[in-house]
VEXPAMAR-53183 format. One record per residue (C-alpha): residue in one letter; x, y, z; residue number from 1. Coordinates in steps of 0.001 Angstrom, whole numbers, padded with zeros to 6 digits. Layout:
! residues N
("A"; (X; Y; Z); NUM)
...
This chain:
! residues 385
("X"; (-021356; -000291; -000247); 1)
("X"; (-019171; 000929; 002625); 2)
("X"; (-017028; 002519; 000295); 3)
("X"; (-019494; 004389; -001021); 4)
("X"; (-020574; 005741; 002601); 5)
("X"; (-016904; 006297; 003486); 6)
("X"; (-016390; 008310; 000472); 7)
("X"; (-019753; 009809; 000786); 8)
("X"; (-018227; 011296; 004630); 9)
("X"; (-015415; 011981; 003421); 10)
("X"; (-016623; 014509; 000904); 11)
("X"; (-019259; 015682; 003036); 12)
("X"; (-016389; 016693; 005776); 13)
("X"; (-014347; 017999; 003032); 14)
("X"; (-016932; 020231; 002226); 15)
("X"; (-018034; 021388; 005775); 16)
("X"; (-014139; 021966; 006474); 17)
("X"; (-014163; 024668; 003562); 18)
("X"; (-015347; 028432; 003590); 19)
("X"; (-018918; 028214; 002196); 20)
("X"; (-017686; 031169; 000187); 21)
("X"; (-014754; 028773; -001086); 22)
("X"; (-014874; 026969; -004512); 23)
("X"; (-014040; 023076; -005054); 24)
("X"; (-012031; 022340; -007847); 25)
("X"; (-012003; 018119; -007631); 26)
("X"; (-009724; 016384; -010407); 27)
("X"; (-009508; 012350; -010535); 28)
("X"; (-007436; 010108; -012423); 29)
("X"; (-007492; 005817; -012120); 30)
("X"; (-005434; 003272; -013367); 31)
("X"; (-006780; -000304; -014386); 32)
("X"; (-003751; -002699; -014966); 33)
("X"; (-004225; -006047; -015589); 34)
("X"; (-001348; -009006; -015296); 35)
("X"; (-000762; -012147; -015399); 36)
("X"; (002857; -014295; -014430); 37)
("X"; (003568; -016487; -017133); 38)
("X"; (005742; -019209; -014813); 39)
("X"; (003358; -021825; -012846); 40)
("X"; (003424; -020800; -008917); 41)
("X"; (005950; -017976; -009368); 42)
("X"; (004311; -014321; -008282); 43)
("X"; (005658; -011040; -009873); 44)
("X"; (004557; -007760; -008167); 45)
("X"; (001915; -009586; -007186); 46)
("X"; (000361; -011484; -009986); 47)
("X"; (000241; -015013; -010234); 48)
("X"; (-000492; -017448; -013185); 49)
("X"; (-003950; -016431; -013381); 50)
("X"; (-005172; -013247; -014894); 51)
("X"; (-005545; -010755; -012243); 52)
("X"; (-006699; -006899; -011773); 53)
("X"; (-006450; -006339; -008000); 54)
("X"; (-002556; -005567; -007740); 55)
("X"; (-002013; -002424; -009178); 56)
("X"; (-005264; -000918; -010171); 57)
("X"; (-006534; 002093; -008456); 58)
("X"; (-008919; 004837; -008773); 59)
("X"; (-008673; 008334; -006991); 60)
("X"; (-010283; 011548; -006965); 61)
("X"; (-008624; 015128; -005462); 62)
("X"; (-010140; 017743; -004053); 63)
("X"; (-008667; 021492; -004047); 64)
("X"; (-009989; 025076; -002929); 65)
("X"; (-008487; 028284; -002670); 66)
("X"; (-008724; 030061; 000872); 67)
("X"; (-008323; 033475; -000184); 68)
("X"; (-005238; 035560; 000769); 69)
("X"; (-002843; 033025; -000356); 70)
("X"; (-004013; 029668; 001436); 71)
("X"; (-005640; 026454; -000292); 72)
("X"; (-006402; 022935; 000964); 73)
("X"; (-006290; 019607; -000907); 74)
("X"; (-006877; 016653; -000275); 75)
("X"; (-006781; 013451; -002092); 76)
("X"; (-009075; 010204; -001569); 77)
("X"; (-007766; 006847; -003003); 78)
("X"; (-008676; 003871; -003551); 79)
("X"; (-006143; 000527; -004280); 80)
("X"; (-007180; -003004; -005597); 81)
("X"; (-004297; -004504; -003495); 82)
("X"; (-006464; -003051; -000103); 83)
("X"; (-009698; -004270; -002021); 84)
("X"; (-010788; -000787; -003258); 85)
("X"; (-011461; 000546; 000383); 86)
("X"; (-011279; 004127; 000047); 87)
("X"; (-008034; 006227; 002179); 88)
("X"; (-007348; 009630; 002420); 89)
("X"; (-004044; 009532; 000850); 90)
("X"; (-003086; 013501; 000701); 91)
("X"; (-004754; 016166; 003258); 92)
("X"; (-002617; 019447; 003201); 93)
("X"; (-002865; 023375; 003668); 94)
("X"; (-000365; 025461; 001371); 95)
("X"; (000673; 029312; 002111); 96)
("X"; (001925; 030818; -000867); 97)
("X"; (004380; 033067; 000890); 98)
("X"; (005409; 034571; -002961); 99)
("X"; (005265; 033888; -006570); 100)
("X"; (008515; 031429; -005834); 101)
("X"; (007861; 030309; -001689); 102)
("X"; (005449; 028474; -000813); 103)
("X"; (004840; 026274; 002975); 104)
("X"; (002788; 023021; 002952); 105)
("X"; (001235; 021564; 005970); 106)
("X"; (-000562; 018663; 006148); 107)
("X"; (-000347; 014886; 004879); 108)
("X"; (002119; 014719; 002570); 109)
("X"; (003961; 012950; -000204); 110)
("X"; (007771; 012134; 000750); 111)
("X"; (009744; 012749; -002215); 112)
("X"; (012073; 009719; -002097); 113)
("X"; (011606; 009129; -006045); 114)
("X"; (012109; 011667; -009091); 115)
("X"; (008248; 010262; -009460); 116)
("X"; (007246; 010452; -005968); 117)
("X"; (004945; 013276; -006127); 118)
("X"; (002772; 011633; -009105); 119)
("X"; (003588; 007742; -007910); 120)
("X"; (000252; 006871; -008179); 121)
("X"; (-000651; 009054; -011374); 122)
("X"; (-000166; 006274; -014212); 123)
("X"; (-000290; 009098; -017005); 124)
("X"; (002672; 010710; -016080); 125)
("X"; (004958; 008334; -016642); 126)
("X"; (005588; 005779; -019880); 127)
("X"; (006036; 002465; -017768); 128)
("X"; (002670; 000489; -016288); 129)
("X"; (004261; 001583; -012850); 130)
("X"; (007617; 002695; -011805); 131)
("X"; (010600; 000199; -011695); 132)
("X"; (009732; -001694; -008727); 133)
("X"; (013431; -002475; -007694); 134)
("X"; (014086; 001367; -007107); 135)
("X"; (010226; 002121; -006402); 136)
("X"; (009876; -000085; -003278); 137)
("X"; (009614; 001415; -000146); 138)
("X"; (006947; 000302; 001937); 139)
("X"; (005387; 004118; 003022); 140)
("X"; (005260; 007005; 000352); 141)
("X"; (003452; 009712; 002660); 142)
("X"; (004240; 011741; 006052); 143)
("X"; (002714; 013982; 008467); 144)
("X"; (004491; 017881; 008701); 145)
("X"; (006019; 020590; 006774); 146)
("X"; (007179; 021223; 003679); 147)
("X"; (008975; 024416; 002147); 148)
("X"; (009221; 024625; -001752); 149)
("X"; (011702; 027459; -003244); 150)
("X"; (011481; 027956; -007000); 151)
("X"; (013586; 029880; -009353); 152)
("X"; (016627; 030555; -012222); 153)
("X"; (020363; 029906; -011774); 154)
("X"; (021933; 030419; -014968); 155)
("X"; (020347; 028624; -017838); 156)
("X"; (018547; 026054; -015269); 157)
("X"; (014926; 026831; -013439); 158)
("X"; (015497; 025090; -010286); 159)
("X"; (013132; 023749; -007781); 160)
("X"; (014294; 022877; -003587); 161)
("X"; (012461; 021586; -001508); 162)
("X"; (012931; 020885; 002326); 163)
("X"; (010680; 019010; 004810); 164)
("X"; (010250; 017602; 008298); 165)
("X"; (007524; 015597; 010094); 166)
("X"; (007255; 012038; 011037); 167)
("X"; (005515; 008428; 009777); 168)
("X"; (003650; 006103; 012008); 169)
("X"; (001916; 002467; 011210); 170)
("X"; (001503; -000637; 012611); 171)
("X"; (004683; -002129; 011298); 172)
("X"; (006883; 001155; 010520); 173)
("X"; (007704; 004252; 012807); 174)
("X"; (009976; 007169; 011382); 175)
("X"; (010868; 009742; 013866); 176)
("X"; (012314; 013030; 012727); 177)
("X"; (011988; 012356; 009234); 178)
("X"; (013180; 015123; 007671); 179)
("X"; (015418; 015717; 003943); 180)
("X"; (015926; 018254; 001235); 181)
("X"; (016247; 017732; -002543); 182)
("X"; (017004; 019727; -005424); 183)
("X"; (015557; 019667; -009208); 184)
("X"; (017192; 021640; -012691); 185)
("X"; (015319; 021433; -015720); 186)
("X"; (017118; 023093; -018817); 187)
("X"; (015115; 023947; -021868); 188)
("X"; (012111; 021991; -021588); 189)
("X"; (014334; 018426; -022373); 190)
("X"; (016543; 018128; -019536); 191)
("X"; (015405; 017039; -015662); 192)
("X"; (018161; 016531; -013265); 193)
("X"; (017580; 015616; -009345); 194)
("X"; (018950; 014594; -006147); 195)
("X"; (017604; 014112; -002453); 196)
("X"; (018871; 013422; 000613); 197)
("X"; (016636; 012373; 003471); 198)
("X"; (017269; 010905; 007460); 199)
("X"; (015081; 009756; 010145); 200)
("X"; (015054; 007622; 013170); 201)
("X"; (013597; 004328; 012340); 202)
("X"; (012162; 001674; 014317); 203)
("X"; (009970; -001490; 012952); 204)
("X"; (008890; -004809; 013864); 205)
("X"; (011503; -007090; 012535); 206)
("X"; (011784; -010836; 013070); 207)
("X"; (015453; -011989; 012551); 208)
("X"; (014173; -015788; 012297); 209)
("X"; (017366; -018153; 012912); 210)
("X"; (019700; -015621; 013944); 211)
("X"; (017927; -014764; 017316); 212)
("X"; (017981; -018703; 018150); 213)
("X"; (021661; -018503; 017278); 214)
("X"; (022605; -015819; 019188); 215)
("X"; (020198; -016740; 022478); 216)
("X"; (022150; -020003; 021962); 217)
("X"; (025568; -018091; 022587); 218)
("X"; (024081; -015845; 025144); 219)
("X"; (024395; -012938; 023151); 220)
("X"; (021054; -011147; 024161); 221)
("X"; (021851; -007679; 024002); 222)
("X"; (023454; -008626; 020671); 223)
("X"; (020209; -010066; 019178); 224)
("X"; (017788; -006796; 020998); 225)
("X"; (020558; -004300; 019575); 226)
("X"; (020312; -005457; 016084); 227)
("X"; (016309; -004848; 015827); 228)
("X"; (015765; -001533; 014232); 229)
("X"; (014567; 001137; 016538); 230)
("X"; (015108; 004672; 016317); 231)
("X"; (018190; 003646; 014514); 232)
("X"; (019416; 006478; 011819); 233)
("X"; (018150; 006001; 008604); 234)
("X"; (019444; 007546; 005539); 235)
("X"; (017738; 008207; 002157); 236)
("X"; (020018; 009102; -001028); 237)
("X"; (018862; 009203; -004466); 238)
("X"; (019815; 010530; -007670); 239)
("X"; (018213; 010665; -011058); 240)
("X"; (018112; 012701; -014777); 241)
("X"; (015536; 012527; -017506); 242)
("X"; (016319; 013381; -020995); 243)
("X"; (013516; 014119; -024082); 244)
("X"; (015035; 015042; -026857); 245)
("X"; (014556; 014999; -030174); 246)
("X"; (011905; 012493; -029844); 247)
("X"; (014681; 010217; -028230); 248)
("X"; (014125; 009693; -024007); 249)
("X"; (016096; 008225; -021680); 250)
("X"; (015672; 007995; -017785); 251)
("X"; (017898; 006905; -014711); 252)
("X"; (018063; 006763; -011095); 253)
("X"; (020187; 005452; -008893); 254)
("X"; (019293; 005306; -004357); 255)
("X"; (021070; 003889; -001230); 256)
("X"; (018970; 003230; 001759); 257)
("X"; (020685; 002179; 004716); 258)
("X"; (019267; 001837; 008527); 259)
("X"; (022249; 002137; 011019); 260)
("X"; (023306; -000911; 013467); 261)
("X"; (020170; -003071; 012302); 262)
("X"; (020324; -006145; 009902); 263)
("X"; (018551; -004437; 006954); 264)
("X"; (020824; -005080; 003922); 265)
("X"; (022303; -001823; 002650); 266)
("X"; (019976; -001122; -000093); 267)
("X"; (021425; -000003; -003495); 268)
("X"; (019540; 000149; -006475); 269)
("X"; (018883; 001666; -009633); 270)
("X"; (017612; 001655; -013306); 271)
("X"; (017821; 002932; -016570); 272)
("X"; (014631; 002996; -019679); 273)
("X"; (015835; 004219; -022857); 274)
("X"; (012633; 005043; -025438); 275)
("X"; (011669; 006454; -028886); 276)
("X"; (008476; 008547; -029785); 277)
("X"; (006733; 007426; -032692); 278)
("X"; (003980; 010644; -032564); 279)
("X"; (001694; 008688; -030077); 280)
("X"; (003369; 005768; -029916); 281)
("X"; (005945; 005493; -027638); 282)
("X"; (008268; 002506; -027211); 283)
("X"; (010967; 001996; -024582); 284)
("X"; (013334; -001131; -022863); 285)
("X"; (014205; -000417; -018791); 286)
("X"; (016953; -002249; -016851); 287)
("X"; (016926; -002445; -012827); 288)
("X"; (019626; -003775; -011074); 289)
("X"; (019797; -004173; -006762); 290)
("X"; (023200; -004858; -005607); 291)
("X"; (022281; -004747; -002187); 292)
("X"; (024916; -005520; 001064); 293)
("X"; (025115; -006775; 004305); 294)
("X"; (024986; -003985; 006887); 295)
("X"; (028609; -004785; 008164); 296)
("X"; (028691; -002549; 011065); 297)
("X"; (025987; -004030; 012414); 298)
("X"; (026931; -007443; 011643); 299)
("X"; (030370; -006890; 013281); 300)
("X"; (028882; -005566; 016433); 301)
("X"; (028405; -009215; 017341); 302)
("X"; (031665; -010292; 019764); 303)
("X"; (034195; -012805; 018558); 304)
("X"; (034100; -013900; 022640); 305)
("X"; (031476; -015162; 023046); 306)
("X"; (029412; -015305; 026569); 307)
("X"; (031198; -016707; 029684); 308)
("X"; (034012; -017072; 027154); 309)
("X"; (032462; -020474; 026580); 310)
("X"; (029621; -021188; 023779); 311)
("X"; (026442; -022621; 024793); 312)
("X"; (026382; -024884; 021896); 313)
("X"; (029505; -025581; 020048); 314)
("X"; (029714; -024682; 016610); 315)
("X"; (029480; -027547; 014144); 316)
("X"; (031399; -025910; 011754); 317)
("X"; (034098; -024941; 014096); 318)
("X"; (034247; -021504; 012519); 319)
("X"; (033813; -018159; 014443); 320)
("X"; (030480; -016848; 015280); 321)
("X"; (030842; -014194; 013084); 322)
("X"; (031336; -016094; 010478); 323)
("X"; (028481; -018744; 011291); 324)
("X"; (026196; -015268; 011245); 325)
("X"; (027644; -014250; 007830); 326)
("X"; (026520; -017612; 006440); 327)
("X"; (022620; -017156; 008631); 328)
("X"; (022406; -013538; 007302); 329)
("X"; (022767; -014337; 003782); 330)
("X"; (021001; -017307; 003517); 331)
("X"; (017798; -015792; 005865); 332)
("X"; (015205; -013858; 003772); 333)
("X"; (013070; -012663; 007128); 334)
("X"; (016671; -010584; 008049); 335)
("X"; (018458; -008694; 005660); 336)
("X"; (016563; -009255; 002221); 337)
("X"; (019993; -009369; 000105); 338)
("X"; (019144; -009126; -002979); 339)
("X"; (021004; -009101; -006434); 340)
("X"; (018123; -008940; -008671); 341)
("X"; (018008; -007809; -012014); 342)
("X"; (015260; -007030; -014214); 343)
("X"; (014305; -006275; -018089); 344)
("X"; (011056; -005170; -019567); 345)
("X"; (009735; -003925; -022855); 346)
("X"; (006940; -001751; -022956); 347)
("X"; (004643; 000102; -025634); 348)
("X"; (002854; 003070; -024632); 349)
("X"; (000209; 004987; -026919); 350)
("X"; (-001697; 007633; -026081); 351)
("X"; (-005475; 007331; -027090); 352)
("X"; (-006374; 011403; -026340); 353)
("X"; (-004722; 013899; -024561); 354)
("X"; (-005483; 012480; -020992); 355)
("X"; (-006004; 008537; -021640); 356)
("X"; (-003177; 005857; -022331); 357)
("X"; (-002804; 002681; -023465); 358)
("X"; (000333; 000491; -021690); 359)
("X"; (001382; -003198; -022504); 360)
("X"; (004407; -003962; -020948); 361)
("X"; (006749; -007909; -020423); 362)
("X"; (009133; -007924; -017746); 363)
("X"; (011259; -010304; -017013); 364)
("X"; (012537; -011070; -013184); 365)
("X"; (016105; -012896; -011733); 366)
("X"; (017610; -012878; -008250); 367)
("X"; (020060; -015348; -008418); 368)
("X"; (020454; -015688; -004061); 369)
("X"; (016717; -016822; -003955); 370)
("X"; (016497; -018909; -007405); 371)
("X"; (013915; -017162; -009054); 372)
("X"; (013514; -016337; -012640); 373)
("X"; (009607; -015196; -013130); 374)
("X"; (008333; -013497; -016016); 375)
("X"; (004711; -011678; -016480); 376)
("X"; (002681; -009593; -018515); 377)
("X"; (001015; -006679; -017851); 378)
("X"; (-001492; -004302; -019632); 379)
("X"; (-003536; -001301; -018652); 380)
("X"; (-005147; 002288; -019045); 381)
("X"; (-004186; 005429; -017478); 382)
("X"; (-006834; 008090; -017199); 383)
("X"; (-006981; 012032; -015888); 384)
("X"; (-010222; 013482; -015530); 385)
């Protein structure tokens, strides 16, 4: 019921906010996945070893108008299983088109981290159930500011940049100055290549379990309060290529994410899905790999002297601190999340009409550093309407 009423106030302020002369265009789309892990008390993207259709099921609707003299507003309302269906405004933007190849968005926006990012939650558009969830995995996809989007021809390839600024705020996760630019070439309707680059000053509530009792224990306190992320320089770099040809696909991307002078691992990670079209069957295997590292510089900001010259508590091990840090850093999951996972799935998509899809997909999970191995299946429909 109180999704209904929000939703209900929501429209109605969407529809106050507009020119009464204006007219509403509203699109929706919704994805109902269901899953189920197929190893007792292991959990894979959130299912467990009981059939479930609350992790990545969603349903939204968008709203869009155009202003006259070259403005229009949209805005998108969405609704996740994983936050029990409540109803969030998930897009709210203005765009100025400045000319037939400039346009300036202002608003609530999408960041585009991902080749994807701008249809993330639009199941249709893409062949897997969701996106590869070792490259797909940061924890905020949207922003607050401005975005500028240039469109054109260079040579044989239509290019698209894009540059943007603003800032992200929760409860868990400030970026301040977020700001990037990426660049997309599409050749002859079967080629897609892209890069981005984005940077931001990053702060979040991190718990670095062990190590801060360590570290209090040597008297390093301005150690331990230096290594907890905040407005520390973060730094965004992905790259990525699709290829449809010929009834043969094949996709890639590879990203880095690392937060300066923090203990968040140096995130690399990337994947590849090869696939073959049989008319509206498609069929397709994707590898994801995350060879992520210890932030070093960080890690070797903490002194070899230790405080007073003397330890508080000797080391057991009689090896230096750094190296007794090393050992907590690696083996602490609530620091640095170092992860050499791997991943393979196989997945059959088929396309019942031009804007419904059928998706069954098995995927198969390792990280060697945490001794998991967890498999699941996972099945759904993808709708546009």
């Amino acid at each position: 019921m109180k999704n209904k009423i929000l939703l209900s106030t929501l429209a109605s302020a969407l529809l106050c906010s507009f020119n009464a002369a204006a007219e509403l265009e509203f699109r929706g789309f919704a994805s109902v996945v269901g899953g189920i892990a197929l190893d007792s008390d292991q959990t894979l993207r959130g299912y467990k070893d009981e059939l479930s259709f609350k992790p990545e099921s969603l349903f939204a609707i968008q709203a869009s108008s155009d202003l006259g003299e070259g403005l229009s507003a949209t805005t998108q309302l969405l609704a996740r299983g994983n936050n029990d269906f409540d109803v969030e405004m998930e897009w709210a933007y203005i765009t100025y088109q400045i000319s037939n190849t400039l346009k300036l968005n202002a608003g609530k926006l999408r960041v585009p981290f991902y080749r994807y990012s701008d249809f993330l939650d639009v199941g249709f558009s893409y062949n897997w159930v969701k996106p590869p969830q070792l490259v797909y995995n940061l924890p905020f996809s949207t922003y607050e500011g401005l975005s500028l989007v240039k469109t054109g021809q260079v040579s044989v390839f239509d290019y698209m940049v894009q540059g943007f600024t603003g800032s992200y705020s929760s409860e868990d996760i400030n970026v301040d100055s977020l700001s990037g630019i990426n660049l997309t070439l599409e050749y002859d309707e079967w080629l897609s290549l892209r890069s981005g680059y984005i940077v931001g000053d990053v702060t979040f509530d991190a718990s670095l379990g062990s190590l801060s009792t360590l570290l209090q224990a040597y008297g390093l306190t301005q150690a331990e309060n230096d290594l907890k992320p905040e407005k520390d320089d973060g730094t965004f770099f992905g790259i990525g290529g699709k290829i449809d040809y010929n009834d043969w696909l094949a996709e890639l991307e590879y990203t880095e994410l690392e937060v300066a002078d923090s203990l968040l691992a140096v995130q690399k990670r990337s994947y590849l899905s090869v696939g073959r079209r049989f008319e509206r069957f498609i069929v397709l295997a994707t590898f994801e790999k995350a060879d992520d590292e210890a932030n070093d510089a960080a890690l070797f900001s903490i002194p070899l002297t230790l405080a007073n010259g003397t330890p508080v508590v000797e080391p057991t091990s009689g090896l230096p601190v750094n190296t007794i840090v090393d050992q907590t850093v690696l083996n602490n999951a609530e620091i640095a999340q170092l992860s050499d996972a791997k991943s393979w799935s196989l997945g059959v998509r088929y396309d019942l009409s031009y804007s419904a899809a059928l998706k069954v997909e098995y995927t198969n999970f390792e990280q060697e550093n945490r001794n998991l191995d967890v498999s699941a299946l996972r099945f759904g429909i993808d709708l546009m309407f």
